[in-house]
Each structure stands twice: as structure tokens, then as C-alpha cells.
DSSP file (Angstrom, degrees, kcal/mol; ACC not computed):
  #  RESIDUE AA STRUCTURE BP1 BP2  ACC     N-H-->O    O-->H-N    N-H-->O    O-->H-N    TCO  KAPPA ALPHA  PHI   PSI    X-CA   Y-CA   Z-CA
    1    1 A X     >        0   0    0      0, 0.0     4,-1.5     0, 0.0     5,-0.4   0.000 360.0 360.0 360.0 -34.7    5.9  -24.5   67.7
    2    2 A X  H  >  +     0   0    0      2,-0.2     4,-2.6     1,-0.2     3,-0.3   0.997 360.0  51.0 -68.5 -73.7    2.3  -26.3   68.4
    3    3 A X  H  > S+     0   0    0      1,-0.2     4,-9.9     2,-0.2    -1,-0.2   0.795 106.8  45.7  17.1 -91.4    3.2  -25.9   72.1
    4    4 A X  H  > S+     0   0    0      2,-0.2     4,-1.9     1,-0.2     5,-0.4   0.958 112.0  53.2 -50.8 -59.8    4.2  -22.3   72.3
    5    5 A X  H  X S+     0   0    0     -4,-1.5     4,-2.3    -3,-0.3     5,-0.4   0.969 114.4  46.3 -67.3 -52.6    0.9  -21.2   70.2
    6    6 A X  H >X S+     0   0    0     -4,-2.6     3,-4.5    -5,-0.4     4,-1.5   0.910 110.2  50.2 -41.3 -77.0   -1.0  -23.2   72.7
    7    7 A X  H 3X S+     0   0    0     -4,-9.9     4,-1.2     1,-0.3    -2,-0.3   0.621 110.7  49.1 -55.4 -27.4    0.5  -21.9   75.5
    8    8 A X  H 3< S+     0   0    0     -4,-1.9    -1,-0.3     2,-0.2    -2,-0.2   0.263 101.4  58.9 -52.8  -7.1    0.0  -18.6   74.5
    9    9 A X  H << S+     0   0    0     -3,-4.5    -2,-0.2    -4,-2.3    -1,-0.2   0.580 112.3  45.9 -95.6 -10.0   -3.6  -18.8   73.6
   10   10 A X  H >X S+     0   0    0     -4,-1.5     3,-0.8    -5,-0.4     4,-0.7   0.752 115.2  39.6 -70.8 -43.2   -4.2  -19.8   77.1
   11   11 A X  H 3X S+     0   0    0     -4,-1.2     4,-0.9    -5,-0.3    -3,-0.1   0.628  98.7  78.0 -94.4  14.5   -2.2  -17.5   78.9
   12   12 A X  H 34 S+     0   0    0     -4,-0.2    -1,-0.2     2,-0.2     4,-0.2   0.322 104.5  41.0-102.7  -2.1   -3.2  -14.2   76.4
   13   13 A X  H X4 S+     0   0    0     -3,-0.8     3,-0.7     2,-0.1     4,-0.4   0.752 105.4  55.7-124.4  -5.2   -6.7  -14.0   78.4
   14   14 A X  H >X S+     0   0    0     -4,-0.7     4,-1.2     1,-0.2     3,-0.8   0.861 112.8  47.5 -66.3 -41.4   -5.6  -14.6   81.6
   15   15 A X  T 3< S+     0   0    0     -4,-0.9    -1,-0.2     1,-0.2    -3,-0.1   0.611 111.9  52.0 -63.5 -15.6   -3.2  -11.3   80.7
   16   16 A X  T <4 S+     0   0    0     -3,-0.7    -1,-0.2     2,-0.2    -2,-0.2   0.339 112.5  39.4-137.1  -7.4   -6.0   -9.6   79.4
   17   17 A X  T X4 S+     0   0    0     -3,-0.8     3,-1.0    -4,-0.4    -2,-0.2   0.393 104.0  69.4-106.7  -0.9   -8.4  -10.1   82.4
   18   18 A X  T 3< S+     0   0    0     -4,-1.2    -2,-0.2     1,-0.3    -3,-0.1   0.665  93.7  63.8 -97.4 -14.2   -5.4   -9.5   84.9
   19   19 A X  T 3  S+     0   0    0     -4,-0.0    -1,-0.3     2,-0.0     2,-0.2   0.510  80.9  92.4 -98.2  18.6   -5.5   -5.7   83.6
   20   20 A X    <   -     0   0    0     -3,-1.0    -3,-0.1     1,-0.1     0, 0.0  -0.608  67.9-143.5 -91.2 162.4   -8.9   -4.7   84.8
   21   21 A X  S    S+     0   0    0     -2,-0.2    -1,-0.1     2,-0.0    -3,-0.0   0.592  77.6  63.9-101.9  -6.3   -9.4   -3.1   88.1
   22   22 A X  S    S-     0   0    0      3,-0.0     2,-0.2     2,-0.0    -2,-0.0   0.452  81.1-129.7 -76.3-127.1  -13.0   -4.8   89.5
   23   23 A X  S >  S+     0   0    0      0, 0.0     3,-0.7     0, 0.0     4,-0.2  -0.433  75.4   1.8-172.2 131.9  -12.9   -8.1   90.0
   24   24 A X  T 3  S-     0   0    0      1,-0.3    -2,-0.0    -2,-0.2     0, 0.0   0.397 112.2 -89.3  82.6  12.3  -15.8  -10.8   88.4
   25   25 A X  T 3  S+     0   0    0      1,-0.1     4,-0.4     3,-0.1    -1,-0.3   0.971  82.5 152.7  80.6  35.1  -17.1   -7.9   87.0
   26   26 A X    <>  +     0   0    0     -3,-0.7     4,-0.9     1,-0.2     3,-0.2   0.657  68.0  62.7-105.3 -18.2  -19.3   -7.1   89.9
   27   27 A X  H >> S+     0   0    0      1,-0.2     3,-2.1    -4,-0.2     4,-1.1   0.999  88.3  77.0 -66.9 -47.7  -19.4   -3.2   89.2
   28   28 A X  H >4 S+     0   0    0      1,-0.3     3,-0.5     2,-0.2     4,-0.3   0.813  91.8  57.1 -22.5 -54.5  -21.3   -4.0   85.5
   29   29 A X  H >4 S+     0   0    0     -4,-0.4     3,-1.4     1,-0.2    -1,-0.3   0.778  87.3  74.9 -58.6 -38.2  -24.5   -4.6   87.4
   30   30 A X  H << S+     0   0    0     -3,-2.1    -1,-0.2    -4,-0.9    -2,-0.2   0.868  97.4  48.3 -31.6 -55.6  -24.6   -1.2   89.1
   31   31 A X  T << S+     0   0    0     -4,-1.1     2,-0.8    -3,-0.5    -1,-0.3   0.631  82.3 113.9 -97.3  11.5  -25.7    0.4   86.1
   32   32 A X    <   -     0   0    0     -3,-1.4     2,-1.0    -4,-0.3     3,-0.1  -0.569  53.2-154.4 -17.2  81.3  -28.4   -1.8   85.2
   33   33 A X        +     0   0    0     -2,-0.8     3,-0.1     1,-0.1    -2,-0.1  -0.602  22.8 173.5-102.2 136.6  -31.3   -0.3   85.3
   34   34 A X        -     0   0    0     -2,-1.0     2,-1.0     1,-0.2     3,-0.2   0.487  42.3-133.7-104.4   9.7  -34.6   -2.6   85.9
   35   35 A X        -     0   0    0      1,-0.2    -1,-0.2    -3,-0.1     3,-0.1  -0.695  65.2 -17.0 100.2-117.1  -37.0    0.4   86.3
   36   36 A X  S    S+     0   0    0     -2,-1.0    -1,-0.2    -3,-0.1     2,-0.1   0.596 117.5  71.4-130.0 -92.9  -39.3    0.1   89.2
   37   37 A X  S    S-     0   0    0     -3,-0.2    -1,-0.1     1,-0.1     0, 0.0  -0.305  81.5 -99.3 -54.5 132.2  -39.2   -3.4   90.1
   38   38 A X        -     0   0    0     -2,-0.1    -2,-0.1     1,-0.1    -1,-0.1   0.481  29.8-114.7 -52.6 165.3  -36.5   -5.8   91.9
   39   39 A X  S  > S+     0   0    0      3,-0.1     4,-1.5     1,-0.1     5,-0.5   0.864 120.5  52.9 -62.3 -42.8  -34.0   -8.3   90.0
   40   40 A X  T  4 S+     0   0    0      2,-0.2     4,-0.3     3,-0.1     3,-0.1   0.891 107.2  38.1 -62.6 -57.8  -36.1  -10.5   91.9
   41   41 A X  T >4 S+     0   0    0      2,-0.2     2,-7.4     1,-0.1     3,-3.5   0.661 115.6  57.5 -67.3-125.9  -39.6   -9.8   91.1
   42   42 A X  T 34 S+     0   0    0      1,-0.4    -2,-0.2     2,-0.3    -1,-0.1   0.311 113.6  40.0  37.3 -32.4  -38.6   -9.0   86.9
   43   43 A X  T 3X S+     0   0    0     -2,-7.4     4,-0.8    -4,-1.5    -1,-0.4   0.520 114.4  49.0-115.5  -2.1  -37.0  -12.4   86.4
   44   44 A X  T <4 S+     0   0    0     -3,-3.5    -2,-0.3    -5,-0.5     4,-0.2   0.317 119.1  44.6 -89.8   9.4  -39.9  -14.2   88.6
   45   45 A X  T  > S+     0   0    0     -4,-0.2     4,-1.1     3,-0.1    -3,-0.2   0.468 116.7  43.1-147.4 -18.8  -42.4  -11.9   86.1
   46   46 A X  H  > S+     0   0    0     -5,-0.3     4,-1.8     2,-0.2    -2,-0.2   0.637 112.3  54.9-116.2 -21.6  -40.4  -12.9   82.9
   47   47 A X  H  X S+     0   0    0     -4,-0.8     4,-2.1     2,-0.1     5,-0.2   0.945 109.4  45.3 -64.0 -60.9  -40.3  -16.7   84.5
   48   48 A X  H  > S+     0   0    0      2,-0.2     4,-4.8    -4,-0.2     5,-0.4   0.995 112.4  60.7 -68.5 -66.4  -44.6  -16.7   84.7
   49   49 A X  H  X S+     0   0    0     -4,-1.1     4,-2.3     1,-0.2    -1,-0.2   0.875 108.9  37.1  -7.6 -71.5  -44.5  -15.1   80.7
   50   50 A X  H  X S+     0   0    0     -4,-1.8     4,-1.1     1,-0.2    -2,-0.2   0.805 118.7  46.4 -93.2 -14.7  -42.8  -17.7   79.2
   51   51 A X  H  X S+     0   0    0     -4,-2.1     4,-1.1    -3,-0.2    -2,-0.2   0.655 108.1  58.8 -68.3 -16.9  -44.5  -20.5   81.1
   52   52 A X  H  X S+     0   0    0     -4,-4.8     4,-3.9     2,-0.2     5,-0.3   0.962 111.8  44.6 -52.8 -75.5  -48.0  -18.8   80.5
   53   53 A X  H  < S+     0   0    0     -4,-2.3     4,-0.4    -5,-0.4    -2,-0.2   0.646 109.7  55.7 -36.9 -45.3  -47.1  -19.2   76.8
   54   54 A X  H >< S+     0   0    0     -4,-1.1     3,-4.1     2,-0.2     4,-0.4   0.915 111.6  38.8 -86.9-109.7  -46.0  -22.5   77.2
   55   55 A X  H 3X S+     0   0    0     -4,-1.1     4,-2.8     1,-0.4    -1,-0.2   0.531 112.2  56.1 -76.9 -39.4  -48.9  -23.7   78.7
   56   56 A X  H 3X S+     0   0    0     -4,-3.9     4,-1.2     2,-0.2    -1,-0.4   0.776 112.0  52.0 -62.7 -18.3  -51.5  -21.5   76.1
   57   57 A X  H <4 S+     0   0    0     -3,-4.1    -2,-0.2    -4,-0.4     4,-0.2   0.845 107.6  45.6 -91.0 -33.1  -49.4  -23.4   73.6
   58   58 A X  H >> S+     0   0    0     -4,-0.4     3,-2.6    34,-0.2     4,-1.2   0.949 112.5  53.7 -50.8 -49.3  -50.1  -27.1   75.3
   59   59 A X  H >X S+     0   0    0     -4,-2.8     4,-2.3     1,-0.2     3,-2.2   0.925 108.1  55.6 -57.5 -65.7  -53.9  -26.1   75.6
   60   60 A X  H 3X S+     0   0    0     -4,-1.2     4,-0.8     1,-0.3    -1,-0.2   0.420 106.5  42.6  27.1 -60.2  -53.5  -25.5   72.0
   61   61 A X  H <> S+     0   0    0     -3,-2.6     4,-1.5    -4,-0.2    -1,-0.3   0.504 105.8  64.8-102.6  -7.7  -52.3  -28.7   70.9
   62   62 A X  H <X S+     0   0    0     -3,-2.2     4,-3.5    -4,-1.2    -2,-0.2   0.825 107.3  44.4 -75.9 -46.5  -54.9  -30.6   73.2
   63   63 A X  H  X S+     0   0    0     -4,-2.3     4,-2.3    -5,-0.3    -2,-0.2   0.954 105.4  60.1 -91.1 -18.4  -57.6  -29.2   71.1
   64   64 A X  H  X S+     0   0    0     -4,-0.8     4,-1.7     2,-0.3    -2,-0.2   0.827 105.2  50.2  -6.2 -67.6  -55.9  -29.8   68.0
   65   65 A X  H >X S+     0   0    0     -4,-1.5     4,-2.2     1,-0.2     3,-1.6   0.996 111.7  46.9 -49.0 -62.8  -56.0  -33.1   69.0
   66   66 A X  H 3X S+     0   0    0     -4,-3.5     4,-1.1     1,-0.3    -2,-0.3   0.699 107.2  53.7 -58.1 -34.8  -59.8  -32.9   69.7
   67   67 A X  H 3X S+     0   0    0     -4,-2.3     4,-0.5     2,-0.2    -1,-0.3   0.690 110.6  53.4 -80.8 -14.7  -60.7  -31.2   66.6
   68   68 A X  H X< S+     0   0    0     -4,-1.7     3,-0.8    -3,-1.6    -2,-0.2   0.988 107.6  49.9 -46.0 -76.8  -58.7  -34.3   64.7
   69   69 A X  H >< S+     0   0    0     -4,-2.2     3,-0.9     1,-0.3     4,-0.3   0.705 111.4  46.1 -52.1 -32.3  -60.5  -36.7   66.4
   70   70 A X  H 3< S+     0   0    0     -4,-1.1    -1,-0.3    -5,-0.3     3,-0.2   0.735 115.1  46.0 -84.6 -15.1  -63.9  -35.2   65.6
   71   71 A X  T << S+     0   0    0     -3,-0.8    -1,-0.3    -4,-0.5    -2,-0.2   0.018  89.3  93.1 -92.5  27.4  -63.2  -34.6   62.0
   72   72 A X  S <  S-     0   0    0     -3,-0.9     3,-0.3     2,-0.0    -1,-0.1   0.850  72.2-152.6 -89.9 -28.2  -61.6  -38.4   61.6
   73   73 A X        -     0   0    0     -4,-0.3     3,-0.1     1,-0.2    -3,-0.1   0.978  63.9 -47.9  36.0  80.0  -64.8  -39.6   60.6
   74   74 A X  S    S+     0   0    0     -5,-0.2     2,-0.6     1,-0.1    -1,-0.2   0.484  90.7 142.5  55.0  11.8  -63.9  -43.2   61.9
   75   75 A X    >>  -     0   0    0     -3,-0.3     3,-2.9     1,-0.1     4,-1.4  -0.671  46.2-147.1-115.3 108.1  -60.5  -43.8   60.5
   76   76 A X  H 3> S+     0   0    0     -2,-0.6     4,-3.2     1,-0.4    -1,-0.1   0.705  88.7  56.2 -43.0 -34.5  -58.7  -45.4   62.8
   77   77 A X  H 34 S+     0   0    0      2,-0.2    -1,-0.4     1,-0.2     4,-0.3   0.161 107.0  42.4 -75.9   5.2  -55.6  -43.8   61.7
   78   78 A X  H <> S+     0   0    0     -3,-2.9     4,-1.1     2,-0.1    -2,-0.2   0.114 112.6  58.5-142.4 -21.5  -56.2  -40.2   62.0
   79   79 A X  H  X S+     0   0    0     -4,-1.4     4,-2.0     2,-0.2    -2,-0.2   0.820 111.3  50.8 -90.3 -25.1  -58.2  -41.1   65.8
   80   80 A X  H  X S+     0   0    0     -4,-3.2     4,-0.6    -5,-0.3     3,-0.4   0.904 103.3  48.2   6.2-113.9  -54.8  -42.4   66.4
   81   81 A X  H  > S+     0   0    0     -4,-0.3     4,-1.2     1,-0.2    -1,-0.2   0.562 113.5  55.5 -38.1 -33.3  -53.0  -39.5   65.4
   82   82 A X  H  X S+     0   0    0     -4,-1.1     4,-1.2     2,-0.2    -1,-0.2   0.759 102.0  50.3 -56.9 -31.8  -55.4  -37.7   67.6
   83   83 A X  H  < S+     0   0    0     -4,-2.0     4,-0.3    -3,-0.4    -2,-0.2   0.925 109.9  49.6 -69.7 -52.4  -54.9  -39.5   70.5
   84   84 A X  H >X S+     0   0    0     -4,-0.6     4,-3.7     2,-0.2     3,-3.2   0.987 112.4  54.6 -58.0 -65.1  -50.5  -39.0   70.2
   85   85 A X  H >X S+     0   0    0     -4,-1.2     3,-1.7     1,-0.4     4,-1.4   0.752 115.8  40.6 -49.6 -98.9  -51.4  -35.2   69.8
   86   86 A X  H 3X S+     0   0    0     -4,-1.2     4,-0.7     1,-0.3    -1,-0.4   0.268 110.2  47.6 -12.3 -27.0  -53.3  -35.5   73.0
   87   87 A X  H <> S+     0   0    0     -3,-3.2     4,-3.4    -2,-1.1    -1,-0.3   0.635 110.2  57.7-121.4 -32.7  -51.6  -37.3   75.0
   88   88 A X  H <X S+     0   0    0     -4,-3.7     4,-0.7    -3,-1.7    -2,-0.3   0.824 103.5  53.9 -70.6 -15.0  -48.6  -35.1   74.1
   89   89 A X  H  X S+     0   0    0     -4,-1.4     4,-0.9    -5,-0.4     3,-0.5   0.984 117.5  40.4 -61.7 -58.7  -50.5  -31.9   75.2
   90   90 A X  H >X S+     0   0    0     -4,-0.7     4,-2.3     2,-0.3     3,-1.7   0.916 112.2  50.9 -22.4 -82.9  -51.0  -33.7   78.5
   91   91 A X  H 3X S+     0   0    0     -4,-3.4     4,-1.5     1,-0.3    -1,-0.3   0.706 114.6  40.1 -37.5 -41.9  -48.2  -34.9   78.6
   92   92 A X  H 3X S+     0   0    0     -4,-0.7     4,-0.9    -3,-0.5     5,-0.3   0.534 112.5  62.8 -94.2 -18.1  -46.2  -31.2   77.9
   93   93 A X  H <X S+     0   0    0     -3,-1.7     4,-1.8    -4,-0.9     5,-0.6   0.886  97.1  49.7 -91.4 -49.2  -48.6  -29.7   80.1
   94   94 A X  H  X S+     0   0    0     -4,-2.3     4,-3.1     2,-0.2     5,-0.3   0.978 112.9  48.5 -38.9 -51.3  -47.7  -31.6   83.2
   95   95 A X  H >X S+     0   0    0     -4,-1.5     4,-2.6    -5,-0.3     3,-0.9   0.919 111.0  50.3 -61.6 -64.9  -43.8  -30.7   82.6
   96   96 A X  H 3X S+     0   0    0     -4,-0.9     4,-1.6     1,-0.3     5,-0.3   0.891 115.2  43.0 -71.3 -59.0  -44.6  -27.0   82.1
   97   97 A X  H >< S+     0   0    0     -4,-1.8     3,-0.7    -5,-0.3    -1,-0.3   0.938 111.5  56.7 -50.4 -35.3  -46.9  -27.0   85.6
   98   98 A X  H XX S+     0   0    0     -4,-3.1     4,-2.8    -3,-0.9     3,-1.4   0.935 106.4  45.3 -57.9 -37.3  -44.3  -28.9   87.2
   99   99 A X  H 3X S+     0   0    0     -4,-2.6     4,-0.5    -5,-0.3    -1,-0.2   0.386 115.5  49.2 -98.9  28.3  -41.3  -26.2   86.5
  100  100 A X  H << S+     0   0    0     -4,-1.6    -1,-0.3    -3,-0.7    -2,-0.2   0.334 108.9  50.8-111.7  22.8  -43.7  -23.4   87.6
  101  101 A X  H <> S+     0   0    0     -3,-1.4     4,-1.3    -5,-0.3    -2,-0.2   0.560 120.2  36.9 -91.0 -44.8  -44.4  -25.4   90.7
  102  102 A X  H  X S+     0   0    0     -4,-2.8     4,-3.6    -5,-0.3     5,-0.2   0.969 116.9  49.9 -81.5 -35.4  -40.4  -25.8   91.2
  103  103 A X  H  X S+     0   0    0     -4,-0.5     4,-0.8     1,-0.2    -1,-0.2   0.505 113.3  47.1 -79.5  10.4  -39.4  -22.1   89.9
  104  104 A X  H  > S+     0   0    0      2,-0.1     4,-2.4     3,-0.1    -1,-0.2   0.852 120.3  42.2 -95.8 -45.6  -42.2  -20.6   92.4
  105  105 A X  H  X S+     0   0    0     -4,-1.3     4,-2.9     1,-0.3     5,-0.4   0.987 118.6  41.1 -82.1 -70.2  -40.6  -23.0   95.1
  106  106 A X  H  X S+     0   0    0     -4,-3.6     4,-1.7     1,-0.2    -1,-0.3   0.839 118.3  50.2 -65.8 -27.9  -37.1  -22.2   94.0
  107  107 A X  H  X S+     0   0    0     -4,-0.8     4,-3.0     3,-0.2     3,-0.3   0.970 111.9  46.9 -39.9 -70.3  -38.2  -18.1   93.7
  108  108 A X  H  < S+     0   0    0     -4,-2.4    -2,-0.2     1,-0.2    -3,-0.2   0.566 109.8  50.4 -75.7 -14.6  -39.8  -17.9   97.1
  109  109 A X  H  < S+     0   0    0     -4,-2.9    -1,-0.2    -5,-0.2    -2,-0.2   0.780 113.7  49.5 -89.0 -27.7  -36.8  -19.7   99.1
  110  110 A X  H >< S+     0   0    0     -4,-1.7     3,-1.9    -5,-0.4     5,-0.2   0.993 110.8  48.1 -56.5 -77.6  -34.3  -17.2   97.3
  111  111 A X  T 3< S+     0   0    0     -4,-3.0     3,-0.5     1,-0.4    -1,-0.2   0.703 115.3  46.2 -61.9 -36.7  -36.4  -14.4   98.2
  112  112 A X  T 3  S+     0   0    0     -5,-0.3    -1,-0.4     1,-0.2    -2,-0.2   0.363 115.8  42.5 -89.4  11.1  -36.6  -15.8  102.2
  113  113 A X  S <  S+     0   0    0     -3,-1.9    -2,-0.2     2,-0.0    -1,-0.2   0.147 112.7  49.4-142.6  25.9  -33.4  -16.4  102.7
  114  114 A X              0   0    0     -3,-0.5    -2,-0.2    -4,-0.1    -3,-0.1  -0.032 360.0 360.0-137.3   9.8  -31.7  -12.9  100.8
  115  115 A X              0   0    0     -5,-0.2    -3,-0.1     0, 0.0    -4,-0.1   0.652 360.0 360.0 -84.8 360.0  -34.5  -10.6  103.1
């Protein structure tokens, strides 16, 4: 009985894609509409967005640090704790420039080699 129930929950979507006429679903995209601007350009423009943010949110956390550390009033343990906040802003700003150094890279080789 375990079997059958198996085997029938496997082959019940394979039945259930075998009655459409497109194939992978290619026709869905057609009516998409993006407005003005490309696929291309729109997810390269939604790419730059959230890595802006990302990187207004590292700056963020850098001065964070830096206003810790000038309010510690010597205590060794709070310039610490200024220092890890810092050196994780740094730290989180380097990744974020690095993947908008590789998604510009990886953008601008799609884009030459689909003109």
C-alpha cells in the first residue's frame, strides 16, 4: 500500500504537467510587462538598490562603532566592543563591494554575449 501511494504521488504531477500545451512554461513571460526598460537593465537596477542599501547599512554600523568608541570613556570593554562593530562594518563592506564588482562583471558579459 506504502508503495502504490508513493508511486502515485510521483507520477500524479508528471500527469498533470503532461496536459499543458507550452512547454517550460516559456509563453508565461510574454505577458510580463517591465514597462520601458529591458529584463536586463530592471534586474541590473534592482541588483545596484539592494547593494546601495547594503552598503548605506555597513557605513552605518562603522560609525556606530565610532560613536562607541568615543563615548567609552576608557573602558576597555566597550572600546572593545567598538572595535568588533568596526571591524565588522569593514569587514561587511568589503563582501558587499566585492558582489557588486562580480554582478557588474557577471551583468556586462550577459549583456555582450546576448547582443
Amino acid at each position: 500500500m506504502r508503495k502504490l501511494v508513493t508511486g502515485l504521488l510521483l507520477v500524479m504531477p508528471m500527469m498533470a504537467s503532461a496536459q499543458t500545451t507550452e512547454e517550460w512554461g516559456i509563453d508565461d513571460l510574454d505577458q510580463v510587462n517591465l514597462g520601458t526598460r529591458s529584463l536586463r537593465d530592471t534586474i541590473a537596477g534592482v541588483i545596484n538598490i539592494v547593494l546601495g542599501f547594503l552598503g548605506i547599512l555597513a557605513t552605518v554600523i562603522i560609525l556606530l562603532g565610532g560613536f562607541k568608541w568615543m563615548t567609552s570613556q576608557g573602558s576597555t570593554d566597550k572600546v572593545d566592543e567598538a572595535k568588533k562593530l568596526i571591524g565588522a562594518g569593514v569587514v561587511g563592506l568589503v563582501i558587499i563591494l566585492t558582489a557588486y564588482a562580480v554582478s557588474r562583471f557577471v551583468l556586462e558579459s550577459l549583456a555582450n554575449e546576448t547582443v
